[in-house]
C-alpha positions, -999 to +999 in steps of 0.1 A: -028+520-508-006+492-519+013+475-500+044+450-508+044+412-509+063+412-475+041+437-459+010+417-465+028+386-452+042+407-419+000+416-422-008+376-422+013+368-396+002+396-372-030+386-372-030+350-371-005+353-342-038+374-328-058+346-334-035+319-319-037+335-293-075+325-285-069+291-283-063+284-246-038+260-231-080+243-221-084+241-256-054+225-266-059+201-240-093+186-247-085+187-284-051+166-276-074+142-258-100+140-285-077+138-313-057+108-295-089+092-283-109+095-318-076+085-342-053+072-317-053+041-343-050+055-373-092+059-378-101+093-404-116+115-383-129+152-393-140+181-372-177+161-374-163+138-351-149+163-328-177+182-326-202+154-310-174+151-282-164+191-274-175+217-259-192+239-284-170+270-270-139+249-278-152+238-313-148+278-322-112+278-318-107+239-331-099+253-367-072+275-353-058+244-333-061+225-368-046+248-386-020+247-357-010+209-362-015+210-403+015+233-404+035+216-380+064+202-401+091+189-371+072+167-364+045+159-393+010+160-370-020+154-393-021+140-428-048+155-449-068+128-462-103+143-481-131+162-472-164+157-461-199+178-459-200+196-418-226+183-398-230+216-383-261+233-394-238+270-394-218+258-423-245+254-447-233+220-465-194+232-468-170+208-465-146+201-435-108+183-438-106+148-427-075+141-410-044+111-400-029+111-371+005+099-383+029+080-358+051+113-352+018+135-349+006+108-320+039+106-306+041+145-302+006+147-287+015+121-265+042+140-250+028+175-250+003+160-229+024+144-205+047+177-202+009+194-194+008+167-163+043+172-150+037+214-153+005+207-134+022+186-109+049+207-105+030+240-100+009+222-073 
């Protein structure tokens, strides 16, 4: 069966939405914190880094929350700086992104987090 160019993107989209949906707002919240803590200054950092700091049930769904941030364009999260080889054992010497926080990307984190508190403060 064929299918058109806009029903494999309708396809793409369906299941990636599926997949987003995985990452939990706990996810999204220790990865805020690592990715400010880790590149807060402007340090590279790749998921290598993240992984010696999360939760190995987190580090599943980091990609998606990666992937997440890459695409953001309003505002521009993560700059893609190179590549280096994963440190985890799974991945068989593939390479992982390294990563920028940019101002905007630190910025947004920033405030995502502190809208996290005020929610959390508010339900209570």
């Amino acid at each position: 069966m064929t299918i058109t160019p806009e029903q494999a993107r309708e396809q793409a989209n369906a299941t990636l939405a599926a997949l987003y949906s995985t990452v939990t707002d706990w996810d999204t919240a220790i990865l805020d914190q690592v990715v400010l803590a880790i590149a807060g200054e402007g340090q590279t950092f790749s998921m290598n880094d993240v992984r010696t700091v999360v939760p190995e049930d987190a580090c599943r769904r980091a990609g998606l929350y990666f992937h997440g941030l890459v695409n953001l364009e309003h505002p521009h999260v993560l700059e893609h700086v190179g590549d280096v080889v994963s440190v985890n054992p799974k991945a068989r010497g593939k390479k992982v992104n390294t990563y920028r926080l940019t101002a905007a990307g630190r910025k947004f984190l920033t405030e995502r987090r502190t809208a996290r508190i005020e929610q959390r403060k508010a339900a209570a």
